[in-house]
N, C-alpha and C positions, 0 to 999 in steps of 0.2 A: 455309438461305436466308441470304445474306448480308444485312449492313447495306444497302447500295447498294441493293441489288433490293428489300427493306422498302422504303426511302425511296419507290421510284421506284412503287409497288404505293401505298403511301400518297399521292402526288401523284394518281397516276392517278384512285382514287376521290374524292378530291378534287374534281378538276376535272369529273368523271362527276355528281357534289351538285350544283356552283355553275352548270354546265348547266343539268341538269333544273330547279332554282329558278327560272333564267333561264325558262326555258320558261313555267314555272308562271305569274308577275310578270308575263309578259305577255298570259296569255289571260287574268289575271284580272281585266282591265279596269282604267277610272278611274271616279273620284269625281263624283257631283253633287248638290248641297250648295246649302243657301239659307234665305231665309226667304219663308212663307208671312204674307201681308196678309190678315185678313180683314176685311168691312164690319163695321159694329157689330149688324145685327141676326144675324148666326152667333155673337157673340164672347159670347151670352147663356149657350151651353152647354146650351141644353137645346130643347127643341120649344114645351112650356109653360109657364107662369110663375103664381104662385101659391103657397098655402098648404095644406095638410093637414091637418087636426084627427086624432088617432090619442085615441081614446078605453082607458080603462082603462092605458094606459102611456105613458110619453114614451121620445122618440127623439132624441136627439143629431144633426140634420139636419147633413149635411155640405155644404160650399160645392159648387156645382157646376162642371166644367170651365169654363175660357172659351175654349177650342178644339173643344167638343163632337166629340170623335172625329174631328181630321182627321188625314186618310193622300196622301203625293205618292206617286203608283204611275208607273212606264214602260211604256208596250206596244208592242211591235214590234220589239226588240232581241231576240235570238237569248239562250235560259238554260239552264241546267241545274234541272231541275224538285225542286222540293224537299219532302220526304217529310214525309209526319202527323207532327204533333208535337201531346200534349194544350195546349189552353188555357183559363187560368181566367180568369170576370169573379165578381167580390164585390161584391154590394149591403148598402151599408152605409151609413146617414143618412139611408137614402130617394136613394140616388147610387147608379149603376153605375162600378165603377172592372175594370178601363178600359173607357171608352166606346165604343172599336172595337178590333178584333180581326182581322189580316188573319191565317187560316188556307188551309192545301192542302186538297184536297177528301179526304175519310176522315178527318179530326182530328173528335175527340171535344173537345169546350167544356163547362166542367165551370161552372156558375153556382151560386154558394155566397149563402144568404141568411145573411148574419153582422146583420140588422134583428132587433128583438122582435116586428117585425111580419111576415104570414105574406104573398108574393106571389105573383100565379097571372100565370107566363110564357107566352107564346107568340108565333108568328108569322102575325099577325091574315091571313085569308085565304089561307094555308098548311096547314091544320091535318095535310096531308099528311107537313110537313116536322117541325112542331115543334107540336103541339096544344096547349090549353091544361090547365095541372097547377100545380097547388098548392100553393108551395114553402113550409112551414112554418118558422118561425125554425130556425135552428139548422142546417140539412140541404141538399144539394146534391141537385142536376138534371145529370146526364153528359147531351146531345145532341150526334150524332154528323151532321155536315155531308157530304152526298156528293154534291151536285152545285154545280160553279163560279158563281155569282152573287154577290149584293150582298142580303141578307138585315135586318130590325129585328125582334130581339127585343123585345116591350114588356111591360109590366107593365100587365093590367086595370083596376086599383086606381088607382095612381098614374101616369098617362100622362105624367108627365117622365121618366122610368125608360123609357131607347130605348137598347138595344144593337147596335149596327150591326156584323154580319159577313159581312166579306168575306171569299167565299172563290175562290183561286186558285192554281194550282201556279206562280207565276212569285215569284221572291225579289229582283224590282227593286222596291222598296217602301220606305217609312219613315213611320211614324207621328209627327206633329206634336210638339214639346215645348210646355211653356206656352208658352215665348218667341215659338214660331212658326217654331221654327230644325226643318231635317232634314236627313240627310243619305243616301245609295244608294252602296252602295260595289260594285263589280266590276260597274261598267254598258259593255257594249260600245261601242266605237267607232261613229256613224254617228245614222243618223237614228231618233229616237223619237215618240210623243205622251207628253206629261204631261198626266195628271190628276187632279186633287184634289177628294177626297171630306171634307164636315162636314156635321155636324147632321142626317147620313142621306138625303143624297144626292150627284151627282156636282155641283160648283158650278163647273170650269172644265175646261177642255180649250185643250191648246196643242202646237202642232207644234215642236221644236227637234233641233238637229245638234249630237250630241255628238261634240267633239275629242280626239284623244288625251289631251289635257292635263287633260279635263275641265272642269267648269261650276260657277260659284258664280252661284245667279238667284236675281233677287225675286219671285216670284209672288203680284201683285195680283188676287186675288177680285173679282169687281165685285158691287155691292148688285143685289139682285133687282128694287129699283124702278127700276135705272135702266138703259132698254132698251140692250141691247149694239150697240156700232157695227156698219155694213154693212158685206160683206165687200167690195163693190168702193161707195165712197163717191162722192155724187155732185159731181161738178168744179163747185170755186165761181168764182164770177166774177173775173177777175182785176182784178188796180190796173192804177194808169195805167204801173207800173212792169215790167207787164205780167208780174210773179210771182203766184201761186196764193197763196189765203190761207187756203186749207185747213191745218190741220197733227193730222194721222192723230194717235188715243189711241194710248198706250202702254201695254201691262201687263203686260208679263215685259222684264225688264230682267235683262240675263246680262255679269260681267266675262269676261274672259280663258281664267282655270281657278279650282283652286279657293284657290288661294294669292291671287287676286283681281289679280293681275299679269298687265298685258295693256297694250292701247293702247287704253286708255278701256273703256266700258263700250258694249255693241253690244245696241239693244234689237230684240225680235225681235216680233210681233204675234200674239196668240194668236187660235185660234179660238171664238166664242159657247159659252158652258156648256150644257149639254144638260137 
């Protein structure tokens, strides 16, 4: 084989790599990315608030989250479903770390008591899924998730100790950082629902259209005391200037993409939390 014909064998595959890449690069979607608001009674991190008395031993109480296990998930966009993988939560200070867990359905969730105190796990009125057992210091509980839902682990004893797991086969997801920031990478082109799960329940639901370029949004939580606006609002009285002085809430506010480059910022109206 000549030189020439190498070269040209060598191009060829070449360009056969930077194709198929191409191809790859573009079903693998874009980016959506943001931060999530919560009100101040979610940002407690826990369900209950209080103190413990642990007799015969002391415990090194750890702080507890101030995002109490929240998750931004997509539903509606087209995925490629993604396979068991185990997951662990560790109670340690009298704290579950991490406080939520999105798994696929057949993952095994391995909960480690690293406490000197002993907890009895379960899933209160489940006992089908997850009874309750007796997790001694020192020793780990494997339970194995096999059907799709939204699941709270609790601890009998100490009822701030709430493990929230979700389980589903779709991998448009991201779990909260402290900050509040998240981000979903390879989300399809086109229309979704977002909704954000804390402190062990669903707290918003919002319709948005994802663009090629992708979405950097703010997603404002609303407090629980304060009843959610009507879906079709009723028309207020006009001025003498004969303009409406109505002016609609806002609570998801979306730039451009995720580079935050656009022509302003375009807010979009979500729907009531469920």
């Amino acid at each position: 084989m000549t030189h020439t014909t190498l070269l040209r064998t060598w191009i060829g595959a070449a360009a056969l790599v930077a194709g198929l890449t191409g191809i790859g690069s573009a079903a693998a979607g874009t980016v959506v990315k943001g931060m999530v608001n919560l009100p101040p009674e979610l940002k407690t991190g826990r369900a209950f608030l209080g103190h413990w008395r642990v007799e015969n031993t002391t415990v090194a109480v750890q702080p507890a989250s101030l995002r109490g296990g929240t998750v931004v998930m997509l539903l509606g966009p087209s995925y490629q479903a993604i396979p068991p993988k185990t997951a662990s939560v560790e109670i340690s200070g009298l704290q579950a770390m991490p406080a939520a867990v999105v798994v696929s359905d057949g993952t095994v969730v391995e909960f480690k008591n690293s406490d000197k105190v002993a907890h009895e796990l379960s899933i209160p009125g489940m006992p089908q899924i997850m009874p309750p057992e007796r997790l001694s210091p020192g020793t780990m509980r494997k339970q194995r998730f096999s059907t799709k839902g939204e699941y709270l682990v609790r601890c009998t004893e100490y009822p701030h100790i709430v493990v929230s797991v979700i389980v589903t086969d779709s991998p448009l997801f991201a779990v909260v950082d402290d900050k509040g920031a998240f981000k979903i990478n390879d989300v399809p082109e086109g229309h979704a629902t977002l909704k954000v799960w804390s402190n062990g329940r669903w707290v918003k639901e919002a319709e948005i259209d994802v663009p090629a370029r992708g979405l950097d949004l703010t997603v404002n939580v609303p407090s629980a005391s304060v009843a959610p606006p009507p879906r079709h609002p009723p028309r207020k009285p006009r001025s003498k200037q004969g303009r409406s002085q109505h002016v609609p809430v806002q609570d998801l506010v979306h730039s451009g993409g995720p580079s935050g480059r656009g022509r302003g910022h375009r807010r979009v109206r979500g729907a009531a939390p469920r």
